[in-house]
PyMOL Python script that loads the backbone (N, CA, C, O; Angstrom):
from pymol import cmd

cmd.read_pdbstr("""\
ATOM      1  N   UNK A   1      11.042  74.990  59.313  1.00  0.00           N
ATOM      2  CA  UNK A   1      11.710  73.886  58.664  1.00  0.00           C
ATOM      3  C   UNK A   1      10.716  73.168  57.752  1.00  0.00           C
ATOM      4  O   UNK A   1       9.565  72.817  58.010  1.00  0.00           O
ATOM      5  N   UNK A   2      11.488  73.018  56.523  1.00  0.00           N
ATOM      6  CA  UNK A   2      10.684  71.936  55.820  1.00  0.00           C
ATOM      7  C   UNK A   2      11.101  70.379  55.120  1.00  0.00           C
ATOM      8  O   UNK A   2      12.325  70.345  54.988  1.00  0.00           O
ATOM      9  N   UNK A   3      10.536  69.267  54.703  1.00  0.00           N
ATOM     10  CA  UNK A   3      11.157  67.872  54.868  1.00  0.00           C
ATOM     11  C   UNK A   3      11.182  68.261  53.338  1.00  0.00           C
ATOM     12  O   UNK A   3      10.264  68.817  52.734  1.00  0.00           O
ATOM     13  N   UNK A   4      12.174  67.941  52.918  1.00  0.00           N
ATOM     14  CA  UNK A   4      12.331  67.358  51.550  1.00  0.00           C
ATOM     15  C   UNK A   4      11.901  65.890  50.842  1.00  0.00           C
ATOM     16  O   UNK A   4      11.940  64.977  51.667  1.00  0.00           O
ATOM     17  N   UNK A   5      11.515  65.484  49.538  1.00  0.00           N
ATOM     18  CA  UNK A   5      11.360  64.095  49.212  1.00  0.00           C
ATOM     19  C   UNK A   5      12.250  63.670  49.876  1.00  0.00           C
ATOM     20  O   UNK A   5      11.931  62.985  50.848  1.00  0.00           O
ATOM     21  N   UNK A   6      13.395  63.866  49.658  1.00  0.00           N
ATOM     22  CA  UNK A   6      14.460  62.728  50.039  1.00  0.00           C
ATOM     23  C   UNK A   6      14.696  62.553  51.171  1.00  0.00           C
ATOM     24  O   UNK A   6      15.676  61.859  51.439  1.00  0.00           O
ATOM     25  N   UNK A   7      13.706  63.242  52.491  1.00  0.00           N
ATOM     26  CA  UNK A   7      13.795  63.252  53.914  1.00  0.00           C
ATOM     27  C   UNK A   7      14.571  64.058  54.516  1.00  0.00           C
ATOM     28  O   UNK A   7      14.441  64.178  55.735  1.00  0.00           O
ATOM     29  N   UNK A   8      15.364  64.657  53.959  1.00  0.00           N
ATOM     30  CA  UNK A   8      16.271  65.403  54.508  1.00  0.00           C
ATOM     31  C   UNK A   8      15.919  66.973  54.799  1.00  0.00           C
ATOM     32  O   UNK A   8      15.698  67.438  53.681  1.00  0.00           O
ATOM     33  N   UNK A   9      15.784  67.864  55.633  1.00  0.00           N
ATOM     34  CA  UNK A   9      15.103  69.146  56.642  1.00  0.00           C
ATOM     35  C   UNK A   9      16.313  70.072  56.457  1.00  0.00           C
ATOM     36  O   UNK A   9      17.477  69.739  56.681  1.00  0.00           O
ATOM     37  N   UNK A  10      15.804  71.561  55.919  1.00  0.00           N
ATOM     38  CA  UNK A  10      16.350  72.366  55.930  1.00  0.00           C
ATOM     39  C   UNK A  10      15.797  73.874  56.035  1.00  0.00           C
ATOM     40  O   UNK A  10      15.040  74.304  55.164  1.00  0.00           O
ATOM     41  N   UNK A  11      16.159  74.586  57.021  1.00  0.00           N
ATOM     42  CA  UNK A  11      15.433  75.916  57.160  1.00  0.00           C
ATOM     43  C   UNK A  11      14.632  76.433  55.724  1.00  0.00           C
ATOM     44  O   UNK A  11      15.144  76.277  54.615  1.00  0.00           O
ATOM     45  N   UNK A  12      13.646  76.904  55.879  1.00  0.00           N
ATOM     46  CA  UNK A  12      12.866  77.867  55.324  1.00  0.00           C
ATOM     47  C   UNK A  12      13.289  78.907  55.080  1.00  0.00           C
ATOM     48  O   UNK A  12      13.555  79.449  56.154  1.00  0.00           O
ATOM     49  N   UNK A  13      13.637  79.853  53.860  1.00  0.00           N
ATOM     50  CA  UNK A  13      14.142  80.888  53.413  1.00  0.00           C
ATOM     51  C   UNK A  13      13.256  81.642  52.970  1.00  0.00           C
ATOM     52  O   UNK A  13      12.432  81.484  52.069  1.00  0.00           O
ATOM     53  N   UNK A  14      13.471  82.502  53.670  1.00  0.00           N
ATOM     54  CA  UNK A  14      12.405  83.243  53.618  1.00  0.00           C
ATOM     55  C   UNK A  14      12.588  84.476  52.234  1.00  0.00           C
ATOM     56  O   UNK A  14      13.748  84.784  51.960  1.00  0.00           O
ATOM     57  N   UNK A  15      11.867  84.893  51.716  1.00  0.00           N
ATOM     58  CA  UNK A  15      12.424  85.771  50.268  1.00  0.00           C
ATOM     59  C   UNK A  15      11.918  87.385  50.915  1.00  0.00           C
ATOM     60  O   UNK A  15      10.855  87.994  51.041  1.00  0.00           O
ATOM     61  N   UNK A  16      13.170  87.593  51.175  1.00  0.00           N
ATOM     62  CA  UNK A  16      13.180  89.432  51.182  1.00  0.00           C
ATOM     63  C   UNK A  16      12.849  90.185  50.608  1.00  0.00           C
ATOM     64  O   UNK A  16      13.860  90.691  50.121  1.00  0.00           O
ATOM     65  N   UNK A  17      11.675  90.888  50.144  1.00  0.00           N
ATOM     66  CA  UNK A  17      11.484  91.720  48.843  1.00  0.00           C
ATOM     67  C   UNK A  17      12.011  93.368  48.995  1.00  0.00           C
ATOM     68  O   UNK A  17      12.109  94.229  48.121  1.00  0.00           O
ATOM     69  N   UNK A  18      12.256  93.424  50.222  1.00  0.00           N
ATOM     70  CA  UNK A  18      11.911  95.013  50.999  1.00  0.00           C
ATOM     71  C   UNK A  18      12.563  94.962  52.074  1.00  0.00           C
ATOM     72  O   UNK A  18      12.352  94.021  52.839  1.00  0.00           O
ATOM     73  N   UNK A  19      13.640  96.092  52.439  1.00  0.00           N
ATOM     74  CA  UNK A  19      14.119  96.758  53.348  1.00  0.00           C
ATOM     75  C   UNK A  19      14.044  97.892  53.968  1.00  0.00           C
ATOM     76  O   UNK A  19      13.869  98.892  53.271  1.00  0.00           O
ATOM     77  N   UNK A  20      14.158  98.044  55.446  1.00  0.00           N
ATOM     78  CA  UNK A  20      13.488  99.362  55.935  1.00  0.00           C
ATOM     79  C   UNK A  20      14.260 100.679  55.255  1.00  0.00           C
ATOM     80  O   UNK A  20      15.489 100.734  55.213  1.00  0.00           O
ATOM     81  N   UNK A  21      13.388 101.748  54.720  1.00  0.00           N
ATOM     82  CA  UNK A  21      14.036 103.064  54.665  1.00  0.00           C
ATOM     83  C   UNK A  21      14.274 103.208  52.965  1.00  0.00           C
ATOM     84  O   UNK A  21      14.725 104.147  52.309  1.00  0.00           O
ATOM     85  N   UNK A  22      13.723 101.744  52.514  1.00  0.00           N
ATOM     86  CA  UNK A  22      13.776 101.534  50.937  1.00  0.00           C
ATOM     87  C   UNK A  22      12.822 102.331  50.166  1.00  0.00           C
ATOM     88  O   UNK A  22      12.097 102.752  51.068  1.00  0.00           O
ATOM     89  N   UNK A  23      12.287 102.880  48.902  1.00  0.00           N
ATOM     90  CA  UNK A  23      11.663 103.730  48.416  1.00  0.00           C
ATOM     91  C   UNK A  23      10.933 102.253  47.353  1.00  0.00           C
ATOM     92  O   UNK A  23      11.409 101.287  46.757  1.00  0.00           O
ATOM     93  N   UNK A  24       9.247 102.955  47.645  1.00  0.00           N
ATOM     94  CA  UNK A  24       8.274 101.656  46.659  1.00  0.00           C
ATOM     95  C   UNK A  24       7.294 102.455  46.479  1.00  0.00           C
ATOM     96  O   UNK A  24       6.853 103.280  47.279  1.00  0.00           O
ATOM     97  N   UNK A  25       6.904 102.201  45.321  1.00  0.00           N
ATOM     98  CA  UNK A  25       5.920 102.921  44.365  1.00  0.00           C
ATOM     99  C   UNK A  25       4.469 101.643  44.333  1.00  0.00           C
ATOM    100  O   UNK A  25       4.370 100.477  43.950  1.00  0.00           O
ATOM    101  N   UNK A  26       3.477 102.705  44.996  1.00  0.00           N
ATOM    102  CA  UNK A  26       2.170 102.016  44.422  1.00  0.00           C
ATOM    103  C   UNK A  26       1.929 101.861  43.116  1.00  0.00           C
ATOM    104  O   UNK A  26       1.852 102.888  42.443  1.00  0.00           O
ATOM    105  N   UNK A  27       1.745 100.480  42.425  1.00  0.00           N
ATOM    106  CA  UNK A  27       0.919 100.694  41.115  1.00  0.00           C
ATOM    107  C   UNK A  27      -0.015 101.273  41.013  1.00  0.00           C
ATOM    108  O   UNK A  27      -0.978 101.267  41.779  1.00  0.00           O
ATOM    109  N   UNK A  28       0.202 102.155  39.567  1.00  0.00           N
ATOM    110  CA  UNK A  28      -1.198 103.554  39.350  1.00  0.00           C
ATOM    111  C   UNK A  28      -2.529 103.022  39.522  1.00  0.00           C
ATOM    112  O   UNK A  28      -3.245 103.868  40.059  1.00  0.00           O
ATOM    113  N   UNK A  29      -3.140 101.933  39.268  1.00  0.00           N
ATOM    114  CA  UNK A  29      -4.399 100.874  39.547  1.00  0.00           C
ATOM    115  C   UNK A  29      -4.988 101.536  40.795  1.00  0.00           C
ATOM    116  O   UNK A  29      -6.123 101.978  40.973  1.00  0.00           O
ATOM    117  N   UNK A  30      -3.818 101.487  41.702  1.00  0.00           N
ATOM    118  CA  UNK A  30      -4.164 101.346  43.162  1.00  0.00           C
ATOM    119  C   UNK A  30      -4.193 102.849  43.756  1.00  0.00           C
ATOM    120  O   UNK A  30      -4.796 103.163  44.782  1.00  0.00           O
ATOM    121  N   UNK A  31      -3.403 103.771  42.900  1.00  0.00           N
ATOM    122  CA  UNK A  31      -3.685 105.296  43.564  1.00  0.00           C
ATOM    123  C   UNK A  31      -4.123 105.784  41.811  1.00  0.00           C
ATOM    124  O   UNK A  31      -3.390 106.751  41.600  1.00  0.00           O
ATOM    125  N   UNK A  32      -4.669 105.620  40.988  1.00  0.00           N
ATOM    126  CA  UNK A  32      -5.166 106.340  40.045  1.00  0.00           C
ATOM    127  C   UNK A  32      -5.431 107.973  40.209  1.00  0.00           C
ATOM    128  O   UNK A  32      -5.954 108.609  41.124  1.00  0.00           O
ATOM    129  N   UNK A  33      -4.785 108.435  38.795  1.00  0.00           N
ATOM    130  CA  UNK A  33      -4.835 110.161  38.949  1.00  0.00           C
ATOM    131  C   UNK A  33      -3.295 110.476  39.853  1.00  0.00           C
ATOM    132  O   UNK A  33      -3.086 111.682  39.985  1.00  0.00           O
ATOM    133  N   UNK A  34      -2.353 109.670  40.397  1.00  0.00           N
ATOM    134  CA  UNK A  34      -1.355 110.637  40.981  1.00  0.00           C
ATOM    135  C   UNK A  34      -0.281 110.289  40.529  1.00  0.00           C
ATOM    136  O   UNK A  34       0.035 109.266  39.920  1.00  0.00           O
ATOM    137  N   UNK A  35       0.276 111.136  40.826  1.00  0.00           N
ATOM    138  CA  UNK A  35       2.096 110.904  39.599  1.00  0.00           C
ATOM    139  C   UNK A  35       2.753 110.077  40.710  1.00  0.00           C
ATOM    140  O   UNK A  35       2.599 110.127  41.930  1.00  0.00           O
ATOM    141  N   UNK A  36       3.388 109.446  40.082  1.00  0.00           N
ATOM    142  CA  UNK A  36       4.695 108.130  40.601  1.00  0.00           C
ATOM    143  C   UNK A  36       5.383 108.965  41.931  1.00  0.00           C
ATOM    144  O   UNK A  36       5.190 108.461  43.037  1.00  0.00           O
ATOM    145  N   UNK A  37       6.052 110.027  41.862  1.00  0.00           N
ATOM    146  CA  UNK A  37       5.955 110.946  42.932  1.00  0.00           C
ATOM    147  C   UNK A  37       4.984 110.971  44.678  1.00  0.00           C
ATOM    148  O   UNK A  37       5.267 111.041  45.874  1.00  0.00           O
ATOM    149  N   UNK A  38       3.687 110.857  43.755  1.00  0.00           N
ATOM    150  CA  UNK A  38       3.042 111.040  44.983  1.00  0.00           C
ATOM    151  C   UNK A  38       2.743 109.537  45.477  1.00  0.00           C
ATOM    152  O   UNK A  38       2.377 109.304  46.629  1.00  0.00           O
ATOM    153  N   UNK A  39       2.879 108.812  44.771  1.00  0.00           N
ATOM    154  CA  UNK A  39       2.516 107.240  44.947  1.00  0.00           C
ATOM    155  C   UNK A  39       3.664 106.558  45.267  1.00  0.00           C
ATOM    156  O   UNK A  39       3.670 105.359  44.989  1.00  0.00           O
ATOM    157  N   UNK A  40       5.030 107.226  45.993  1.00  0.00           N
ATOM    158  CA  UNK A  40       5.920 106.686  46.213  1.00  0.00           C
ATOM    159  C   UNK A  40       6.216 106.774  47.892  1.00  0.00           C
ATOM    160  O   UNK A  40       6.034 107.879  48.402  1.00  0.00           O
ATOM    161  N   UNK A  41       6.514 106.033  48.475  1.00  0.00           N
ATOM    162  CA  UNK A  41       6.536 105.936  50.324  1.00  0.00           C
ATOM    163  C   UNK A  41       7.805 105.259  50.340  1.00  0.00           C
ATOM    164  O   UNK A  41       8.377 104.611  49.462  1.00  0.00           O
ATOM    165  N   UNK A  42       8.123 105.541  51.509  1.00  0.00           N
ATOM    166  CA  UNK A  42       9.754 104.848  52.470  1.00  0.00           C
ATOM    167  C   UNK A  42       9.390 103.928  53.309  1.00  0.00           C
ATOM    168  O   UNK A  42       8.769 104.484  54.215  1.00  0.00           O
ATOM    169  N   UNK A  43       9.482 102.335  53.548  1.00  0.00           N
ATOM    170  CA  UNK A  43       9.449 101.356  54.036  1.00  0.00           C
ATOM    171  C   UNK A  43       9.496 101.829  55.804  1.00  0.00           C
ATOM    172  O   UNK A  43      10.510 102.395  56.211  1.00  0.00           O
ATOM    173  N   UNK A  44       8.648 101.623  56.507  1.00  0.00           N
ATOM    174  CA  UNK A  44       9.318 102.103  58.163  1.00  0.00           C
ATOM    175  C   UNK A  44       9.596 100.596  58.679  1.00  0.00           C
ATOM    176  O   UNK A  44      10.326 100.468  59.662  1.00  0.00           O
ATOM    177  N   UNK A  45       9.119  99.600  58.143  1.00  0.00           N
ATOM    178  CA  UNK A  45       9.193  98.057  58.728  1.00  0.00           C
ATOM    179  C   UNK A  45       8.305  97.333  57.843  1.00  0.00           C
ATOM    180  O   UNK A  45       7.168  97.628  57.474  1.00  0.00           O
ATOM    181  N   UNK A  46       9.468  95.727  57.403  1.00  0.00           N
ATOM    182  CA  UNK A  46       9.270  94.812  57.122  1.00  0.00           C
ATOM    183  C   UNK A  46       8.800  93.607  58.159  1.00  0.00           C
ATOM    184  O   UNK A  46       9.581  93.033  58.919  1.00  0.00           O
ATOM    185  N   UNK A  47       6.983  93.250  58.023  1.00  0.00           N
ATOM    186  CA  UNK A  47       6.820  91.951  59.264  1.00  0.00           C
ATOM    187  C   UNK A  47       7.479  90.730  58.547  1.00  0.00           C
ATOM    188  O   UNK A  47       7.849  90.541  57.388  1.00  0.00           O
ATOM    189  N   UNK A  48       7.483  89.955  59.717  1.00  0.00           N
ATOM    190  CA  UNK A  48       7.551  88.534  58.994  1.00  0.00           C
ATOM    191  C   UNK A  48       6.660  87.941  58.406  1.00  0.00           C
ATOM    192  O   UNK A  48       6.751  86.734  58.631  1.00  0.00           O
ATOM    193  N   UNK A  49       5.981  88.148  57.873  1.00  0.00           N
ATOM    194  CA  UNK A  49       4.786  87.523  56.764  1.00  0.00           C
ATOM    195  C   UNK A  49       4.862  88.514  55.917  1.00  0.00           C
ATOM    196  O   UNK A  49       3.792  88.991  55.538  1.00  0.00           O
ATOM    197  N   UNK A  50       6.120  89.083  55.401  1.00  0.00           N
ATOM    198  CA  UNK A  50       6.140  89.641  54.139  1.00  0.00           C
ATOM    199  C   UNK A  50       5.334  91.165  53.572  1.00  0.00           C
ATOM    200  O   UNK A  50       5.246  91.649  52.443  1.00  0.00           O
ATOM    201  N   UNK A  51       4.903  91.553  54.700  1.00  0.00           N
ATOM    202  CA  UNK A  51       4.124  92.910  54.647  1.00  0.00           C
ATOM    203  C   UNK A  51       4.881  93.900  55.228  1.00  0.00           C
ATOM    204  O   UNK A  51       5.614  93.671  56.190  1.00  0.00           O
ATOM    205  N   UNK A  52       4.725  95.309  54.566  1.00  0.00           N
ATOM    206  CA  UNK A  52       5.466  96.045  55.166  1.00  0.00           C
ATOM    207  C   UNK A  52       4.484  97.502  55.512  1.00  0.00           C
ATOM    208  O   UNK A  52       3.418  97.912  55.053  1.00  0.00           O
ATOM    209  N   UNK A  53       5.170  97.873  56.260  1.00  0.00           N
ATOM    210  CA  UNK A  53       4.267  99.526  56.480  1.00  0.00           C
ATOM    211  C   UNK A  53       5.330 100.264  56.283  1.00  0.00           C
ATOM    212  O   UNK A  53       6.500  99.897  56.180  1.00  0.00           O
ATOM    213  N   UNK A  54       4.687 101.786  56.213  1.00  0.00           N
ATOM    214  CA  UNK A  54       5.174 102.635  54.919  1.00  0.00           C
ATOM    215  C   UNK A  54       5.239 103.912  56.335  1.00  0.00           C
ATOM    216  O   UNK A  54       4.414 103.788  57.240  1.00  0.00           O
ATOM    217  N   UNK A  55       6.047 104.822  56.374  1.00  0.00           N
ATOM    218  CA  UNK A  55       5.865 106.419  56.970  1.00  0.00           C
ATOM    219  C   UNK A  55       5.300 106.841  56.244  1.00  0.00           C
ATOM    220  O   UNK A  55       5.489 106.579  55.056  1.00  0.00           O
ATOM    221  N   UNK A  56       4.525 107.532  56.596  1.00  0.00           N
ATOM    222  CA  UNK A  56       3.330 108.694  56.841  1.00  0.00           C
ATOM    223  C   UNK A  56       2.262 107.973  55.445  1.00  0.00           C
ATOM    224  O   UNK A  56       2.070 108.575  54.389  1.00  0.00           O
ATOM    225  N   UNK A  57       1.890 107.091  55.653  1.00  0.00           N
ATOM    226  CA  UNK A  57       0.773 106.305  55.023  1.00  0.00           C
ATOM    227  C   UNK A  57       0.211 104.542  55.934  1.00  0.00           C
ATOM    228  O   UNK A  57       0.810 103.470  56.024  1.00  0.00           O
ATOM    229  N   UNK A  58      -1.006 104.942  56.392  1.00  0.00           N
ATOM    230  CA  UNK A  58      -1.326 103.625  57.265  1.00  0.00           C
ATOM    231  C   UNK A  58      -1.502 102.641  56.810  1.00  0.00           C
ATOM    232  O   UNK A  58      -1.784 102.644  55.611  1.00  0.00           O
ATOM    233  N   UNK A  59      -1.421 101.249  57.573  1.00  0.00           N
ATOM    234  CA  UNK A  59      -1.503  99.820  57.306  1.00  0.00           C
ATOM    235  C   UNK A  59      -0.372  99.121  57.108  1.00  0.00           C
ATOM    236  O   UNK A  59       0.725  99.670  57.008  1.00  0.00           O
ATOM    237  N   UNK A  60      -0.548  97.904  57.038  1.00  0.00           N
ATOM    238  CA  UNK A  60       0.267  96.664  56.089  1.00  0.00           C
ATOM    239  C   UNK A  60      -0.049  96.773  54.878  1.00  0.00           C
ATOM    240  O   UNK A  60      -1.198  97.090  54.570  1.00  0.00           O
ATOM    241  N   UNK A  61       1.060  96.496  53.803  1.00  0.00           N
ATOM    242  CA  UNK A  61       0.858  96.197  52.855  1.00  0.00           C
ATOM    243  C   UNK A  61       1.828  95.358  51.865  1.00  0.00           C
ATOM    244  O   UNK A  61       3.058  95.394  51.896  1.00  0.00           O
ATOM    245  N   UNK A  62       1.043  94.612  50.999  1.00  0.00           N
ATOM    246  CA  UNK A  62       1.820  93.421  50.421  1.00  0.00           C
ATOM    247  C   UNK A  62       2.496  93.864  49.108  1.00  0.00           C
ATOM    248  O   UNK A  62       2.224  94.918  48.534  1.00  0.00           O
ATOM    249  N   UNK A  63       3.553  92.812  48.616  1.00  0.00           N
ATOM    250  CA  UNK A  63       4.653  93.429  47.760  1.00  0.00           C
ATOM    251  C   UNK A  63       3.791  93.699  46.273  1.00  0.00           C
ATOM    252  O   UNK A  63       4.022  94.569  45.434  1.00  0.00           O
ATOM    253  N   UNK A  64       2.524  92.443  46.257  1.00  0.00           N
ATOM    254  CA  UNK A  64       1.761  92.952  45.548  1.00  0.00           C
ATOM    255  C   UNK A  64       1.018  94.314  44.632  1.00  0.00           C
ATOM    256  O   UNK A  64       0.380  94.561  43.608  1.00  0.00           O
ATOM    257  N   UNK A  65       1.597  94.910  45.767  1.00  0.00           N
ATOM    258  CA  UNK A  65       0.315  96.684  45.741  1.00  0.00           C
ATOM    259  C   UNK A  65       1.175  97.728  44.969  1.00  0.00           C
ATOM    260  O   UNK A  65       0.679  98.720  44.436  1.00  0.00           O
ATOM    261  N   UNK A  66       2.994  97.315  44.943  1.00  0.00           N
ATOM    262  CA  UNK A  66       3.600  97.879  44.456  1.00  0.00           C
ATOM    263  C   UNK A  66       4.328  97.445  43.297  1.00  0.00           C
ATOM    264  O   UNK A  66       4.460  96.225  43.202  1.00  0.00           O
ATOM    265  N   UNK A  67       4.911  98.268  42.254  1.00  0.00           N
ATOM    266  CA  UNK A  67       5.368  98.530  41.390  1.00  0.00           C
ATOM    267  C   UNK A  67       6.914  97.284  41.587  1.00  0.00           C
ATOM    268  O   UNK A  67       7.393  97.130  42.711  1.00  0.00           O
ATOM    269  N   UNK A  68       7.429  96.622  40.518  1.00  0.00           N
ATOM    270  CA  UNK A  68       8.014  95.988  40.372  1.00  0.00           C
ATOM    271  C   UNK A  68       9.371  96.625  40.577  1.00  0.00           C
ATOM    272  O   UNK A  68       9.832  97.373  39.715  1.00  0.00           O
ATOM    273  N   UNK A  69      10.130  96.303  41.879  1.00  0.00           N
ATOM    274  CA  UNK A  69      11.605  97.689  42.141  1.00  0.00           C
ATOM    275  C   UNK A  69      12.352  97.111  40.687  1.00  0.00           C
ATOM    276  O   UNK A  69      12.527  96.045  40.098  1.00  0.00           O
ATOM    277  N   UNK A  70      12.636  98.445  40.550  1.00  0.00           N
ATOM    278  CA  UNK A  70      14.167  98.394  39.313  1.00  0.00           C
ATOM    279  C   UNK A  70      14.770  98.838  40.410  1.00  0.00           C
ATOM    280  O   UNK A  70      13.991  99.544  41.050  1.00  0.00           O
ATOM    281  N   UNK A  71      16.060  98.713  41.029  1.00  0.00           N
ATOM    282  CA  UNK A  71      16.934  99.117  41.396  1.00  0.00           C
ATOM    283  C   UNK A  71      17.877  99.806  40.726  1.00  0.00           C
ATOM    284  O   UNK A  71      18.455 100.703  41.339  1.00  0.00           O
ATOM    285  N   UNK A  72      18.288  99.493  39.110  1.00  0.00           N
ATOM    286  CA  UNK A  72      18.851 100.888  38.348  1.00  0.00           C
ATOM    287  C   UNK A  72      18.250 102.089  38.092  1.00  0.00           C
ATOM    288  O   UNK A  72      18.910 103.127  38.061  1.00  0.00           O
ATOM    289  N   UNK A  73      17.053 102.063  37.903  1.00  0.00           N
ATOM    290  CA  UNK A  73      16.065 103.614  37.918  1.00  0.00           C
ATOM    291  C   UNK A  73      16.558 104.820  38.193  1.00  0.00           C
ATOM    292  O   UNK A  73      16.724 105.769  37.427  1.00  0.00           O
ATOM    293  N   UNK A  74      16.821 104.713  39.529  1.00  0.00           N
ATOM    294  CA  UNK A  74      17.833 105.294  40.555  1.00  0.00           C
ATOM    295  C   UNK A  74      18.658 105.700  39.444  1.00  0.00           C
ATOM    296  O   UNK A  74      18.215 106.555  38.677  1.00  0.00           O
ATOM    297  N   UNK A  75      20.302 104.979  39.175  1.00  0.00           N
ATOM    298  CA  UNK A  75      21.521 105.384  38.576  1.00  0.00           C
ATOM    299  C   UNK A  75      21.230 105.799  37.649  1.00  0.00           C
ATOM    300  O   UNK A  75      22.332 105.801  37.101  1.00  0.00           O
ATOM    301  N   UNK A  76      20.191 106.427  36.536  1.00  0.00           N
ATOM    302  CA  UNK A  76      20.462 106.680  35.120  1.00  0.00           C
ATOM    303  C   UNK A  76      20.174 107.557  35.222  1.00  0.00           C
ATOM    304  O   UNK A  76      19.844 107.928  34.095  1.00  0.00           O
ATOM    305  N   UNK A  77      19.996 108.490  36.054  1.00  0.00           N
ATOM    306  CA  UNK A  77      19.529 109.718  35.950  1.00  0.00           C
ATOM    307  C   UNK A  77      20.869 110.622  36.481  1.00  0.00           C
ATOM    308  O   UNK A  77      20.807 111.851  36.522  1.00  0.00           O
TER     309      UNK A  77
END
""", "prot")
cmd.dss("prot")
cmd.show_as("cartoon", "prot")
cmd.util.cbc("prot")
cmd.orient("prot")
């Protein structure tokens, strides 16, 4: 919860960037030399502090590290 100027308290919303089983692309920066292909992983879990881990690649990682989702990308093909 947080107080507003005007005193008045209302849950904290939290901003979703990522859902489990979703497809996210490392920016090339961060895997340099590999095609979008290989720099792409499936979400296995979103924590609550906004980090997520990836199948078959280790750690947390922040929404930062990845590529900005287009969600049409997908349909135009």
């Amino acid at each position: 919860m947080f107080k507003k100027k005007n005193g008045s308290t209302q849950p904290e919303t939290l901003k979703t960037w990522a859902r489990p089983e979703m497809q996210v692309t490392f920016r090339a920066e961060i895997m340099p030399g590999r095609t979008r292909e290989e720099r792409t992983f499936r979400i296995k879990t979103v924590r609550a502090n906004g980090r997520v881990e990836l199948h078959d690649f280790i750690g947390e990682h922040r929404e930062g590290a990845f590529e900005p989702i287009n969600f049409l990308r997908e349909k135009t093909k």
